[in-house]
Structures are given as C-alpha cells and as structure tokens.
TIFI-422747 format. One record per residue (C-alpha): residue number from 1; z, x, y. Coordinates in steps of 0.2 Angstrom, whole numbers. Example, Ala and Ser with C-alpha at 12.3 -4.5 7.8 and 13.67 -1.06 7.14 Angstrom:
<rs>
@num = 1&w = 39&u = 62&v = -22
@num = 2&w = 36&u = 68&v = -5
</rs>
This chain:
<rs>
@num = 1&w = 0&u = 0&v = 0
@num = 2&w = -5&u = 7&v = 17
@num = 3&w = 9&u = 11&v = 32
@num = 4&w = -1&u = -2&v = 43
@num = 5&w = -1&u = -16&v = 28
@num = 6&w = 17&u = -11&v = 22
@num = 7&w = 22&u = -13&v = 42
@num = 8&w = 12&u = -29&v = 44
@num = 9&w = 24&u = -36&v = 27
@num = 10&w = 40&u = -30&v = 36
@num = 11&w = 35&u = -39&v = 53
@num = 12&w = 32&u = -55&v = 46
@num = 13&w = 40&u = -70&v = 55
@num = 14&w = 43&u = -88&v = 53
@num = 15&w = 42&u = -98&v = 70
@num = 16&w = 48&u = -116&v = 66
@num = 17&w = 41&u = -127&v = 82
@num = 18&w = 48&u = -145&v = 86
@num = 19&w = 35&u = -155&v = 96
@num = 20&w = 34&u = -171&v = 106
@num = 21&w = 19&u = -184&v = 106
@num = 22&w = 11&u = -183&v = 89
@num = 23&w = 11&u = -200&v = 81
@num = 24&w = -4&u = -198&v = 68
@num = 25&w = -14&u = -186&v = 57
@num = 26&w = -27&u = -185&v = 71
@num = 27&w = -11&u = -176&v = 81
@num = 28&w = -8&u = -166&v = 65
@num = 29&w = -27&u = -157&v = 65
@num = 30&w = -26&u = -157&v = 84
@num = 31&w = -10&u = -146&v = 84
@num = 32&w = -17&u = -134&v = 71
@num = 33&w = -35&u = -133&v = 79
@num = 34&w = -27&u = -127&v = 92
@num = 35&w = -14&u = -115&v = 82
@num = 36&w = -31&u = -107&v = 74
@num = 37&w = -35&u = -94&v = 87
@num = 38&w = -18&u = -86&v = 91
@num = 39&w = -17&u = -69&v = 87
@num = 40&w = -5&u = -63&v = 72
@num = 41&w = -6&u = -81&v = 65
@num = 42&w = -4&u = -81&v = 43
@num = 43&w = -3&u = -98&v = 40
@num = 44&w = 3&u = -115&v = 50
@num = 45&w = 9&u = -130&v = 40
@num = 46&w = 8&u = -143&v = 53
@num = 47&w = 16&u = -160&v = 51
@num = 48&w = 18&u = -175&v = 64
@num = 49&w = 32&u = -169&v = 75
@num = 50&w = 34&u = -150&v = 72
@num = 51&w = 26&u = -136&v = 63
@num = 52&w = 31&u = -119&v = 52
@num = 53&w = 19&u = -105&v = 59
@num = 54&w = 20&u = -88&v = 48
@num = 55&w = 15&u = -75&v = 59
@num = 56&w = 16&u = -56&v = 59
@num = 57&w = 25&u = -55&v = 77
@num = 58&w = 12&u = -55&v = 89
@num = 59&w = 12&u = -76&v = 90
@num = 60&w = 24&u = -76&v = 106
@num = 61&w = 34&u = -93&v = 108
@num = 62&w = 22&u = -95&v = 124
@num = 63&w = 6&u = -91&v = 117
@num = 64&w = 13&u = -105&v = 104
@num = 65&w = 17&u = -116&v = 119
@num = 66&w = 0&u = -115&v = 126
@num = 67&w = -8&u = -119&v = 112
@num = 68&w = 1&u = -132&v = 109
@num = 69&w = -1&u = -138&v = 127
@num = 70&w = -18&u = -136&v = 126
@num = 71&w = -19&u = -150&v = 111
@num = 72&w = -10&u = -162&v = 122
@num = 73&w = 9&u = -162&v = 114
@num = 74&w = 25&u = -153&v = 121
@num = 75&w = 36&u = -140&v = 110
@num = 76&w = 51&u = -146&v = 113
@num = 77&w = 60&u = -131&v = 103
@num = 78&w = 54&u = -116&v = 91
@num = 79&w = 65&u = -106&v = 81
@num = 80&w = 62&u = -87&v = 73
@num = 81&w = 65&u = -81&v = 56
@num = 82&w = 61&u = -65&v = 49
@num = 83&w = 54&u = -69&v = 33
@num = 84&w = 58&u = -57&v = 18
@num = 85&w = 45&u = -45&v = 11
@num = 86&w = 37&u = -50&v = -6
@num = 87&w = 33&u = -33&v = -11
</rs>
C-alpha cells in the first residue's frame, strides 16, 4: 500500500449532516446531485432529512453547506467522525 493511499485510509472522516426542507425522494437525489462534485467525497448515503457523507477530509462543513444550499435545503447541524481504517 502506497504512503499517499495508506494516508488517504488514515484521514478518512464521517460528516453526519442534519438538513431542513426535504420532504420527498425528489429532495433525496437533489441533495446528493449536489454532494457529487465536492472534493474528497467517498460516498454519501442521503435520506430525507440528513445525510452520512464519508470523506477523506477535504469535504469542509462549508463546502458541505454550499452544496447543500445550492439544492435548495438548510443544514441545520453536521457532525465529524473519524472513521477507523480497514486495513
């Protein structure tokens, strides 16, 4: 395993958002569309109301916030993790 892979896996966060306004499914794929081009994201899970972003760091709670903004919904709260490496 590379420095830079092995220092990616040690990085990895979990950012879990809560988020006002989404009533529908149609709010679900909005959210995520908009997730899809921040930097660092792994994978979002997106449900109506909040979301759990995996992310290697670089996914800052305001670029998160934008994002989300720019779909149409408020985050109300987001909480970090770090997640544990699977090695």
């Amino acid at each position: 395993m590379t420095g830079v892979r092995l220092g990616a896996i040690l990085r990895r966060m979990i950012t879990r958002l809560r988020i006002s306004g989404m009533s529908c499914q149609h709010c679900v794929n909005a959210v995520f569309t908009a997730l899809t081009p921040v930097p660092g994201i792994v994978s979002a899970q997106v449900s109506i109301g909040g979301a759990v972003i995996e992310h290697d760091g670089r996914a800052t709670r305001e670029l998160l916030e934008a994002a989300v903004e720019s779909a149409g919904y408020s985050l109300d709260d987001a909480e970090d993790t770090r997640a544990l490496p699977v090695l």
